[in-house]
Structure formats: structure tokens, C-alpha cells
C-alpha positions in Angstrom: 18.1 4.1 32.8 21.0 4.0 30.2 21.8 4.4 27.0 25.2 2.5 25.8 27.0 1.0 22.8 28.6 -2.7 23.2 32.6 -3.1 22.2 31.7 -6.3 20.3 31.3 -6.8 16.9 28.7 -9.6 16.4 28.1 -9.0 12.3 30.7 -11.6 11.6 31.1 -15.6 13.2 33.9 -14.6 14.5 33.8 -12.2 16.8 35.9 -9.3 17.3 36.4 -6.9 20.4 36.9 -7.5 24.0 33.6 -9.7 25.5 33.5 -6.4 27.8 33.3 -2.8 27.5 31.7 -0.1 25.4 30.3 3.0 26.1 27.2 3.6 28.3 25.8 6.8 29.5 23.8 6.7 33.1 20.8 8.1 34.4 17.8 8.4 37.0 14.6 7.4 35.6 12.9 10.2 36.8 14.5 12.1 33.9 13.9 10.1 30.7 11.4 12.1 29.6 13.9 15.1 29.6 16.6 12.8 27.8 16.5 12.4 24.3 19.1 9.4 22.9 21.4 10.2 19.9 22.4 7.7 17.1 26.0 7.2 16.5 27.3 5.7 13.8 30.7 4.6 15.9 29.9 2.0 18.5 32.9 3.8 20.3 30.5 6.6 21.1 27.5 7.0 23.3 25.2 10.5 23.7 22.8 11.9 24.6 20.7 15.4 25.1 19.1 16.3 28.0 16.7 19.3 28.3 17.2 21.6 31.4 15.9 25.1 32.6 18.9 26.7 30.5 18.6 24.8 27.7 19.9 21.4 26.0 22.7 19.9 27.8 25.1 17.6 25.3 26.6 14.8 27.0 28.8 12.2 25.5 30.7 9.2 26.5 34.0 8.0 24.3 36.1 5.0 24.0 39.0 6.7 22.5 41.1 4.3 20.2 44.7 2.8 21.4 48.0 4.0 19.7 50.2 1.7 18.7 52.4 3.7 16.6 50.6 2.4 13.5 49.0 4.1 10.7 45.5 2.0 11.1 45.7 3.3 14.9 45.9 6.6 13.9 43.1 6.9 11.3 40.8 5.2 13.8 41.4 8.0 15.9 40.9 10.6 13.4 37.5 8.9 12.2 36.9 8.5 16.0 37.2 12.2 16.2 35.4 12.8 12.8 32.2 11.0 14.5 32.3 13.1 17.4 32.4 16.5 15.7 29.6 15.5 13.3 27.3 14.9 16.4 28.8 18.1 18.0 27.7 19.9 14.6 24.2 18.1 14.2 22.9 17.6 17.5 20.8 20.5 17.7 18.5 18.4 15.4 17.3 16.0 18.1 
């Protein structure tokens, strides 16, 4: 089973991203029903929670932007990082 995000961008004609990669998180079917999938607003970020005997279990996967030294680079990685502590904060929801 798997839960994952694509690197492509298919909302345009043109598409943008690498025709591979993403995210994707990996796991044994015979625990789905102890898996519960998180939405992500950054297709750079996949995660899930997964129930166990001592309690929820947050696991994440990230693309991480690359730095080129620009100021565009950088403020994808700070809205990168933005995305990952608001699921940190809210994922106790799900």
C-alpha cells in the first residue's frame, strides 16, 4: 500500500517538474486499517499516522527544495518548512 504525492504539475499545458519523483510513503497492507492518510497542501510532502500500542506514530516523507543561492529558492524552503510544522501542529486531528 502507499500513499504519495507526484513532482509534476499537470494544472497547466505545459507541464512543469521532473516526469519522475515525488514523495511516497510505503506500507504492508496488513496495516491500512491502522494507517490513517494526511492531506498536504505541498505536493513536496507526504504523511501519514499510524496507530500503535503506544499511541499515534507521525510519519512523513519530504522533498526538500534545492538552493541555488536565490531568493525564490529560499522562500520555497521556508514555505516548505511552514507546511511541515502546520501538519506537525494539526495532526492530532486525524
Amino acid at each position: 500500500m502507499s500513499v504519495a504525492h507526484s513532482a509534476v504539475d499537470i494544472s497547466h499545458d505545459v507541464l512543469v517538474g521532473r516526469p519522475h519523483g515525488g514523495t511516497a510513503i510505503l506500507y504492508r497492507k496488513s496495516l491500512r486499517n491502522f494507517i490513517t492518510k494526511l492531506p498536504s497542501p505541498d505536493p513536496r510532502i507526504s504523511a501519514v499516522v499510524m496507530q500503535t500500542d503506544v499511541g499515534p506514530l507521525l510519519i512523513v516523507c519530504v522533498f526538500m527544495p534545492t538552493d541555488y543561492g536565490t531568493g525564490e529558492c529560499h522562500e520555497e524552503f521556508i514555505a516548505t518548512c511552514e507546511h511541515i510544522t502546520a501538519l506537525y501542529a494539526s495532526w492530532h486531528l486525524y
